[in-house]
C-alpha positions in Angstrom: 0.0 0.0 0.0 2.5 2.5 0.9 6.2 2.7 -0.5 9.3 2.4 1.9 9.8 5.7 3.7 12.7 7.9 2.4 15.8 6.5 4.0 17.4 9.0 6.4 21.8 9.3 6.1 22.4 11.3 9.8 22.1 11.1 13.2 20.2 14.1 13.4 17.7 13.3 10.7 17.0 10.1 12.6 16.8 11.2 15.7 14.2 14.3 14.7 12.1 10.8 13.8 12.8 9.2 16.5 11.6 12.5 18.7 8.4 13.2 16.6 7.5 9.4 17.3 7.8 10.3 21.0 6.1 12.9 21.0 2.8 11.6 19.8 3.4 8.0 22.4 5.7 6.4 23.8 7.6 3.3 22.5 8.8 0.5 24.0 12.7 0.1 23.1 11.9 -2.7 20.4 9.4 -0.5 18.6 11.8 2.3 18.1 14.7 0.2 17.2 12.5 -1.5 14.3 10.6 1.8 13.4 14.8 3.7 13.0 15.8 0.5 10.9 12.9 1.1 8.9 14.5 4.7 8.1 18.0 4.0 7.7 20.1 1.3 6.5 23.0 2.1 8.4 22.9 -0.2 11.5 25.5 1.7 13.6 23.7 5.0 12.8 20.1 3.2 14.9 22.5 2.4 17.5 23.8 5.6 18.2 20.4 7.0 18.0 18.8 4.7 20.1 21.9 4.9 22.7 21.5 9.0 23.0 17.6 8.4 23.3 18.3 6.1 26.2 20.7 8.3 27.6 18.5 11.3 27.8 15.8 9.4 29.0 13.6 9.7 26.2 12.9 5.8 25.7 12.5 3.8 28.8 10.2 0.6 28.5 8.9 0.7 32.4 7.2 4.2 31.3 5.8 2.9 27.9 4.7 0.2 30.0 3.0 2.2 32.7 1.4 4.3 29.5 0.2 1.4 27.7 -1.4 0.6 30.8 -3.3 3.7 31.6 -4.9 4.2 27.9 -6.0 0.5 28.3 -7.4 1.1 31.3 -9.3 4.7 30.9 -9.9 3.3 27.4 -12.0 0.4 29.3 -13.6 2.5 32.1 -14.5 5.0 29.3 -16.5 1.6 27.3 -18.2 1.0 31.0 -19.0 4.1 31.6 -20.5 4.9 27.7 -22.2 1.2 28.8 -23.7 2.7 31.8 -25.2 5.5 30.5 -26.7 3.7 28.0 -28.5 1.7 30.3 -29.6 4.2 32.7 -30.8 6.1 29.4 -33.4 3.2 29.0 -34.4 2.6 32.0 -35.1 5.7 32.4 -37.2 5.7 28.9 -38.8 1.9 30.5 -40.1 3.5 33.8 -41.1 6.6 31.9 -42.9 4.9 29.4 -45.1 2.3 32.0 -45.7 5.8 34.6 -48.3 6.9 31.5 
């Protein structure tokens, strides 16, 4: 469906990747490695990237996990909650309707 992405040559293109993919979620340390290898050829080059993103904190897979966790768990009390509603909503309309 969609071509491979243009293949970056420095450090500082791929690591401006690597920071707009942070800054929309995190990653876990595999996901980056295999979404820089996508980008570049040049093994060392991911390595080096992926060493400074580690270094500054910027890729840490306890905090990706902690994320992953909270979005699947307001993502699930959101579902309940829309749920709930719902069934208030008619059983409210049920009782109203057998009142007339």
């Amino acid at each position: 469906m969609f071509g491979k992405p243009r293949q970056l040559e420095t450090e500082a293109e791929l690591y401006d990747v690597a920071v707009r993919a942070l800054m929309r979620r995190a990653h876990s340390v595999h996901e980056m490695k295999q979404k820089l290898e996508r980008r570049s050829d040049n093994k060392l080059l991911v390595q080096v990237v992926m060493a400074r993103l580690k270094e500054n904190g910027q890729i840490d897979d306890a905090r990706y996990a902690k994320q992953f966790a909270r979005q699947r768990t307001e993502s699930a009390s959101k579902e309940n909650s829309a749920s709930r509603e719902t069934c208030e909503r008619a059983a409210s309309r049920t009782v109203t309707l057998t009142r007339h």
